[in-house]
C-alpha positions as CSV (number, residue, x, y, z in Angstrom):
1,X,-31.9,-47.1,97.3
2,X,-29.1,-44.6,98.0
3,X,-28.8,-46.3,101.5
4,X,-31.8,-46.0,102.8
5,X,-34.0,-49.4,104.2
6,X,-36.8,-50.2,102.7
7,X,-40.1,-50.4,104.7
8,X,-41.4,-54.0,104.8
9,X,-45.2,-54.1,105.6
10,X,-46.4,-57.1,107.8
11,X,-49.2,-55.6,108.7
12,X,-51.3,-52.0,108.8
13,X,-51.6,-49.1,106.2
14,X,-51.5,-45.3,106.9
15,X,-54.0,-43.7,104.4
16,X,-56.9,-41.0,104.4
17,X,-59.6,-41.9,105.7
18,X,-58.5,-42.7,109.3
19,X,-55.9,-41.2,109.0
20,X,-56.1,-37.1,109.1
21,X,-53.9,-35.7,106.1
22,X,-51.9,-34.3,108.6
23,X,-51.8,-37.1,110.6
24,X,-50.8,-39.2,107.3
25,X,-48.0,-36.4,106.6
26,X,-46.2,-36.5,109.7
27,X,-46.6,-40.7,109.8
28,X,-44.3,-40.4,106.9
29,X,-42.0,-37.9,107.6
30,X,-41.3,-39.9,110.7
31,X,-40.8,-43.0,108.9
32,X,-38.5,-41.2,106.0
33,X,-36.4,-40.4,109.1
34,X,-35.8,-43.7,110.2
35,X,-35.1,-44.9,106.3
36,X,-32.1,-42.9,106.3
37,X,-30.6,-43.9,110.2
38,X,-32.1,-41.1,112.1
39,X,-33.0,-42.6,115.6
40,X,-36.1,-41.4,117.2
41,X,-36.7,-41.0,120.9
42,X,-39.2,-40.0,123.0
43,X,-41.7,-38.3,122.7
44,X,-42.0,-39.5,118.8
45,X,-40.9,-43.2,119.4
46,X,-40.2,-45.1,122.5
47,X,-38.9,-49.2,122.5
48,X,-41.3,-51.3,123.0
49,X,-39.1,-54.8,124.7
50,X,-42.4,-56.5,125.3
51,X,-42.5,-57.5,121.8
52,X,-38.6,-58.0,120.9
53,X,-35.0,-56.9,120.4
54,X,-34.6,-53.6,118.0
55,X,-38.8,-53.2,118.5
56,X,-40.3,-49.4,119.0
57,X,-43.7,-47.9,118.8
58,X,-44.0,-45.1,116.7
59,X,-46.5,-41.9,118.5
60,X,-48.3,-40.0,116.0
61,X,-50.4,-37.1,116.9
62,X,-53.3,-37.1,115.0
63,X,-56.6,-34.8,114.8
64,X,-58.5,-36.4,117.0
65,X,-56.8,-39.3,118.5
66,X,-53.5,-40.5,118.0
67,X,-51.8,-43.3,116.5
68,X,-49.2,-45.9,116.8
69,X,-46.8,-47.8,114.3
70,X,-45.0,-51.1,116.2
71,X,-41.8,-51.1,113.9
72,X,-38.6,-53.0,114.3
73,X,-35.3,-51.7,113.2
74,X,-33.4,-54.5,111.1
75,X,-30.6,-54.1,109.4
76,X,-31.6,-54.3,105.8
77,X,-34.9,-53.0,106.5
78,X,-37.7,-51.1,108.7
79,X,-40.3,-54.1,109.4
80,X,-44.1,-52.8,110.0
81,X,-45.6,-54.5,112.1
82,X,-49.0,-53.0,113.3
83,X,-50.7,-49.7,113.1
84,X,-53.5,-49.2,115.0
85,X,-55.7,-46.2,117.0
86,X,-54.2,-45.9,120.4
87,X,-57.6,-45.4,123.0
88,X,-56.2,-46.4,126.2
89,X,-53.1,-45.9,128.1
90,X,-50.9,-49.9,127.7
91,X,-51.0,-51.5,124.2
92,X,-53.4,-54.2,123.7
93,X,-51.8,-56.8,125.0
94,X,-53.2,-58.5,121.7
95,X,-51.8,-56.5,119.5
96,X,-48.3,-57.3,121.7
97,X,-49.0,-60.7,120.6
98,X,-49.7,-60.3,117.0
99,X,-46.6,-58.1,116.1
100,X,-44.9,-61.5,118.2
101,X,-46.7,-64.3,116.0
102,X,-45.8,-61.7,112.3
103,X,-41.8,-61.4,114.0
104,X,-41.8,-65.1,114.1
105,X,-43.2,-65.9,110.8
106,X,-40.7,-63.4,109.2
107,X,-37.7,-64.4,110.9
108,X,-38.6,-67.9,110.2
109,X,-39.9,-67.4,106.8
């Protein structure tokens, strides 16, 4: 794949409808970048150590609300593992959990 890692999906989909085609567009521009090695900072990613090691939470700017994509950084690949509508400031301590429980399953799978 000419060096680039492959995304692995655990969980979550970007597609229009919710996603703006804009909003879509720049979701995988973003992730494009991160298949070839480019590493993201703020304000387009930020790590997120609540959920684990190599863990960040994609920002995407939407329409009219914005996005996040919880994504870890493995060596062989770029592991999805949420994307959901961000409405308040903190992530959903649930969806902290979730991408925890898919991590686990994964690593142990």
């Amino acid at each position: 794949m000419n060096g680039e890692r492959p995304l692995r999906w655990l969980a979550g989909e970007i597609k229009t409808p919710p996603f703006s085609t804009a909003g879509r567009i720049e979701a995988g521009v973003l992730l494009r970048k991160l298949q070839r090695g480019e590493r993201l900072s703020m304000p387009r990613s930020r790590p997120i150590r609540e959920i684990g090691r190599d863990c960040h939470e994609l920002r995407i700017k939407d329409v009219q609300q914005s996005w996040r994509i919880i994504y870890r950084l493995d060596v062989d690949a770029i592991l999805i593992l949420e994307v959901f509508q961000k409405k308040t400031r903190k992530t959903p301590h649930r969806m902290i959990r979730n991408c925890r429980r898919r991590l686990r399953e994964y690593d142990d799978g």
